[in-house]
C-alpha positions in Angstrom: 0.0 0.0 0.0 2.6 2.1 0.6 4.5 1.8 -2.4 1.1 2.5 -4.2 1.0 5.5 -2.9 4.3 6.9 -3.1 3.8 6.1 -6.6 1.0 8.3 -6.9 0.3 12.2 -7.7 -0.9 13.8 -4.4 -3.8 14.8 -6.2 -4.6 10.7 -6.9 -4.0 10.0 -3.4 -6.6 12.3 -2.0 -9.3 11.0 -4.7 -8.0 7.2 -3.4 -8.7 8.6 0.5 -12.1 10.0 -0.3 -12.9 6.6 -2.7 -12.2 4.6 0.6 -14.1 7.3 2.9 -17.0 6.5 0.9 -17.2 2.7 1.3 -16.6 2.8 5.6 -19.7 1.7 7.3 -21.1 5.8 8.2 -22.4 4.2 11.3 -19.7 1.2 13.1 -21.4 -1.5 14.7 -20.8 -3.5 18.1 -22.1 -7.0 19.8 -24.9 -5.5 20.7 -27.5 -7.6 23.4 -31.1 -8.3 23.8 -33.3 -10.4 25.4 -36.7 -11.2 24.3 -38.9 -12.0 27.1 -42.1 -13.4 27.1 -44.7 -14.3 29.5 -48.6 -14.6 30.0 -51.5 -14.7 32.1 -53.1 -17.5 33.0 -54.9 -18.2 29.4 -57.4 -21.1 31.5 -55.7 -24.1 29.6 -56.8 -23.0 25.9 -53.5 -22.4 24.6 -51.8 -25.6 23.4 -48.3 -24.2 21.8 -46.6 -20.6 21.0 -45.2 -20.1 17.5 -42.5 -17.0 18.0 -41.0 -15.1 14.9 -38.1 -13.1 15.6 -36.7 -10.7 12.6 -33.8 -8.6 12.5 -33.7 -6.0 10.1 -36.7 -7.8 8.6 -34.5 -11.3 8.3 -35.7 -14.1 10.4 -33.3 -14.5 13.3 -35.8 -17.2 15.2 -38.7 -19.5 14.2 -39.8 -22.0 16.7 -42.8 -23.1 18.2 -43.0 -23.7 22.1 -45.4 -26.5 23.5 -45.1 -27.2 27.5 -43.7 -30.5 29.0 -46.0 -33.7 28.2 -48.0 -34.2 30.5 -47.9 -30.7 32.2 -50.3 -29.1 34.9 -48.9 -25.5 35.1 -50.6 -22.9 33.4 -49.1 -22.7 29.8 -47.2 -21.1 28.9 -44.4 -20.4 31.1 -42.2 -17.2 31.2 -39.9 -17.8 28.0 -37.0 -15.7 26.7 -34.8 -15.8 23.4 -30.8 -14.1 23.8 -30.1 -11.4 20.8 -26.3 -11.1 20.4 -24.8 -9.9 16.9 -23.1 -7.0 15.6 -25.8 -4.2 14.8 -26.1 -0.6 15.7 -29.1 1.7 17.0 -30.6 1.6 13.9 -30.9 -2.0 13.8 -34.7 -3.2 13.9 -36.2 -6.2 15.7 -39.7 -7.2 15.0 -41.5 -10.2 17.2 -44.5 -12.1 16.3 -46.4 -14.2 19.0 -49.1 -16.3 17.9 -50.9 -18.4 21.0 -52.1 -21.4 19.4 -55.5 -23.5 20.3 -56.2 -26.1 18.0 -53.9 -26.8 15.7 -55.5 -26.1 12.8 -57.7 -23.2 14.2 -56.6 -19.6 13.7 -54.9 -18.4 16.7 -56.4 -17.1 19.9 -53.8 -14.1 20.1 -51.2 -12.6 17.9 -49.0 -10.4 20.1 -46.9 -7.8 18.0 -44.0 -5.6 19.5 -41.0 -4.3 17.9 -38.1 -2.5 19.4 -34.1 -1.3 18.1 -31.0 -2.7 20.0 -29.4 0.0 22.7 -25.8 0.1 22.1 -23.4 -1.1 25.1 -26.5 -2.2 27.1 -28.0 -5.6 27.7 -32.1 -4.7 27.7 -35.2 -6.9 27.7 -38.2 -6.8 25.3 -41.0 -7.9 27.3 -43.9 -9.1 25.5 -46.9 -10.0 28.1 -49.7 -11.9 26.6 -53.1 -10.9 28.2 -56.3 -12.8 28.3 -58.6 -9.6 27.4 -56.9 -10.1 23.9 -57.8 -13.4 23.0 -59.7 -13.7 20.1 -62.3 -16.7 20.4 -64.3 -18.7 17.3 -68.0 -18.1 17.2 -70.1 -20.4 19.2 -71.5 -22.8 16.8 -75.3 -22.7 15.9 -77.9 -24.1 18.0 -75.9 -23.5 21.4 -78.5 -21.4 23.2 -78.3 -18.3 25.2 -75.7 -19.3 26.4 -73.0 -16.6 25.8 -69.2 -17.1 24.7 -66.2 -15.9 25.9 -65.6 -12.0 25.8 -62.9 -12.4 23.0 -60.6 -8.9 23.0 -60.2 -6.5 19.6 -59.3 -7.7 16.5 -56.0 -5.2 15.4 -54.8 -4.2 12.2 -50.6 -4.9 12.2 -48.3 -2.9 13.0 -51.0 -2.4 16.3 -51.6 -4.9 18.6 -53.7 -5.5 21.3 -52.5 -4.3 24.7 -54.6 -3.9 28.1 -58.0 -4.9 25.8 -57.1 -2.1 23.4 -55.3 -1.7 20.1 -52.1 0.0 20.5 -48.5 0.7 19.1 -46.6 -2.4 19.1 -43.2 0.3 18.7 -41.8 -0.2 22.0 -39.0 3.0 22.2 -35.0 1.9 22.9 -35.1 4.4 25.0 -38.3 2.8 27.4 -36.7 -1.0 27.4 -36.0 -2.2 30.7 -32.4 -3.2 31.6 -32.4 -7.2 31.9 -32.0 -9.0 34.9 -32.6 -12.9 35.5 -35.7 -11.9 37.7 -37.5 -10.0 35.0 -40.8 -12.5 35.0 -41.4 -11.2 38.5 -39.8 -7.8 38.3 -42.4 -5.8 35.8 -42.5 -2.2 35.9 -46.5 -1.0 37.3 -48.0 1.8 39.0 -45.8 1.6 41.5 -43.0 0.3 40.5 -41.9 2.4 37.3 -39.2 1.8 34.9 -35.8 2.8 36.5 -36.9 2.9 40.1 -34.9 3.8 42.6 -33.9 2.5 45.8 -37.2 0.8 48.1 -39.1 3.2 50.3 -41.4 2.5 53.3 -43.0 5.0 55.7 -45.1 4.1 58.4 -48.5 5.8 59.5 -51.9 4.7 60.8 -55.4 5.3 59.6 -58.9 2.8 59.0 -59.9 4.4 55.6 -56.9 6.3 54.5 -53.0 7.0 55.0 -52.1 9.4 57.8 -48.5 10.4 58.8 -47.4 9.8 62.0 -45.4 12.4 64.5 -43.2 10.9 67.0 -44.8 10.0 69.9 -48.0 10.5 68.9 -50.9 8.2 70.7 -52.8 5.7 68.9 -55.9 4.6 69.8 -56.6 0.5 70.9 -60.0 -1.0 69.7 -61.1 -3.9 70.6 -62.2 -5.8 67.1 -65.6 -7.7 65.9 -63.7 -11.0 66.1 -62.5 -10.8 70.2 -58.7 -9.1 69.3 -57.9 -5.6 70.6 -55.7 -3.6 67.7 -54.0 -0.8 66.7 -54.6 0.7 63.1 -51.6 0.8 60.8 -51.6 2.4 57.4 -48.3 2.3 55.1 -46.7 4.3 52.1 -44.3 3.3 50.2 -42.3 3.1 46.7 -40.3 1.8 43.8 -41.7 -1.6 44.6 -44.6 -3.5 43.0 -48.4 -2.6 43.4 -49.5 -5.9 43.8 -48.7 -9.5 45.8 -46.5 -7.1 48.0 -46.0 -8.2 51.8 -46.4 -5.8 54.6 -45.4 -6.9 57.9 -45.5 -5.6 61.4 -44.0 -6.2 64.3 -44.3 -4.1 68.1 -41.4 -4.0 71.1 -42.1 -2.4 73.9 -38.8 -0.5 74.5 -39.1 -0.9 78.5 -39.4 -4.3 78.6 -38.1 -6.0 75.1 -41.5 -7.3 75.1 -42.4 -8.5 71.5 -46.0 -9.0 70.0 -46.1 -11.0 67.3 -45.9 -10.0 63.7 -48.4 -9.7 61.3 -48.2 -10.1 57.9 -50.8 -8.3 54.9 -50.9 -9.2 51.3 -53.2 -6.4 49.7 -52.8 -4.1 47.0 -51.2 -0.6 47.0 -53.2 2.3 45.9 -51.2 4.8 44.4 -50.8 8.5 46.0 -49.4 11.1 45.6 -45.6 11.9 45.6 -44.9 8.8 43.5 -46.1 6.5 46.6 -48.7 4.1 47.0 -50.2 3.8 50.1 -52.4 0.3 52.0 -54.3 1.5 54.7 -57.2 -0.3 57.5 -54.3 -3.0 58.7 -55.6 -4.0 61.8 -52.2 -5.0 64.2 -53.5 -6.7 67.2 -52.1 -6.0 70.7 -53.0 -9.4 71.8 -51.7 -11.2 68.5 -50.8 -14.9 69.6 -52.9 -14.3 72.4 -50.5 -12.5 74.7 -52.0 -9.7 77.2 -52.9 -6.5 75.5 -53.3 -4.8 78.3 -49.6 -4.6 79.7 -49.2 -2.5 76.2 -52.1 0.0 77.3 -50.7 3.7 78.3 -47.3 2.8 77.2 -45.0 3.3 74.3 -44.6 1.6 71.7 -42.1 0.6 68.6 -44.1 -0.6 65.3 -41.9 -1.8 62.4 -43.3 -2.3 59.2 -41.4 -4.5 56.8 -42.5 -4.1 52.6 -41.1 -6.6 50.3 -42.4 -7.1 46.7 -42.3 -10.2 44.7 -38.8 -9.6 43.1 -36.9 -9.3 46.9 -37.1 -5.5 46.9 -37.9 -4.7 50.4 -37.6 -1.2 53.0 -38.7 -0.9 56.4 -39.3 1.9 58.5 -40.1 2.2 62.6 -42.6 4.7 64.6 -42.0 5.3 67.9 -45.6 5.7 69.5 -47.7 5.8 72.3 -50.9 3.3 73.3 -53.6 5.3 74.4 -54.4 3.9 78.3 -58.0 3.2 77.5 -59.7 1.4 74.6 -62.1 3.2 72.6 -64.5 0.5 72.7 -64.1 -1.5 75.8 
């Protein structure tokens, strides 16, 4: 090469420079990574197999078909993913096609669209959730009655698809994928649990129909309950973890003694609020829980933990320091 170009005019070499210019890729590629994830709601044992199409730049990269284990009892079909790794660049396309098959020679039940572009030096996930409100089901046959048929979801024109019961964009922006971690098919984003949360965050309060802060100190109020416990209401806010199957539990010392009252443990929804939290309020914490003596808690203080931990491990606490009102409300 060298001797080529000493054996050119300068004004040959700059055409050769701006000739070879010309033919360099204008946008350089790296192993770029993405995995497509899919998983679905319980789809009440009418789906029989999945038949996934995965194209890159509109080639197929992936064309399989996904039945569960013979013989299998689990609702089908079970969270599923597919590892992208190739050279491409942020322009590089990637289309997936989801087809949840019945009968095997019946048109499918749900075609599930999304399409997304690689994010350069990140490993990302494409979740693709399948949702029962989108299954399309055949018309009942004639002669079946009043009887009605299953609610079947909307019927969408590609490139929409049917998300939350509605036709929608099946685009999914580089920019709005989530970053992959093995725990994905418990770790969705929701209400309360955005996309790029931050750290946990629990605060403890008290209230029967709503959410009220506590002060330090402040006296709560012992009722005694319809079913024979006396209790304590305890209402909790809380953050970057998931709205729903999320575990509140609570646990009393008396800081005098080191007495302990049992814990107790909620599963109920969070509603969101404001600020970004969501909030569970009405938890009845009994004095007596395990059927220890309520009363030697009555007129004294008190330190309530509450413990939140969300399907995927994230978890905060916080602590009150409080004071039980010497009388019950309702004796």
């Amino acid at each position: 090469m060298r001797g080529l170009l000493s054996a050119m005019t300068p004004s040959r070499i700059l055409l050769a420079l701006l000739a070879y210019a010309s033919v360099s890729p204008a946008h350089p590629t790296s192993t770029e990574h993405l995995v497509i994830g899919i998983q679905s709601e319980s789809l009440a044992g009418l789906a029989s197999a999945l038949h996934v199409v995965i194209r890159v730049d509109g080639a197929i990269a992936d064309d399989e078909t996904i039945r569960p284990p013979h013989g299998s009892r689990v609702a089908f079909p079970q969270p599923w993913e597919k590892p992208l790794s190739m050279q491409a660049d942020a322009k590089t396309s990637i289309d997936v096609a989801v087809e949840v098959i019945g009968k095997p020679d019946a048109p499918p039940l749900l075609t599930r669209l999304a399409s997304t572009h690689f994010v350069p030096g990140q490993d990302t996930l494409l979740r693709v959730p399948l949702e029962s409100r989108c299954m399309i089901f055949p018309p009942l046959p004639r002669g079946a009655g009043s009887v009605p048929g299953p609610l079947s979801g909307p019927t969408c024109a590609p490139p929409s698809t049917c998300i939350l019961g509605t036709c929608q964009s099946s685009a999914v922006p580089a920019a709005s994928l989530e970053k992959y971690a093995p725990n994905w098919p418990s770790n969705a984003p929701d209400r309360c649990k955005p996309l790029g949360a931050g750290a946990p965050v629990a605060v403890i309060g008290t209230g029967q129909t709503d959410y009220l802060p506590l002060k330090p100190g402040q006296t709560l109020q012992a009722e005694a309950g319809p079913q024979g416990g006396h209790h304590i209401w305890i209402a909790t806010r809380m953050k970057n973890m998931k709205q729903r199957l999320t575990t509140t539990r609570i646990e009393g010392t008396d800081p005098a003694t080191g007495t302990k009252i049992p814990p107790s443990t909620f599963v109920f929804t969070y509603a969101p609020a404001e600020g970004g939290y969501c909030k569970v309020y009405g938890l009845r914490y009994q004095l007596d829980n395990g059927g220890i003596d309520y009363k030697q808690f009555l007129g004294k203080p008190l330190d309530v933990t509450v413990t939140v931990t969300d399907t995927s491990g994230a978890s905060a606490t916080d602590t009150a320091h409080i004071q039980v009102a010497p009388t019950l409300v309702n004796p």
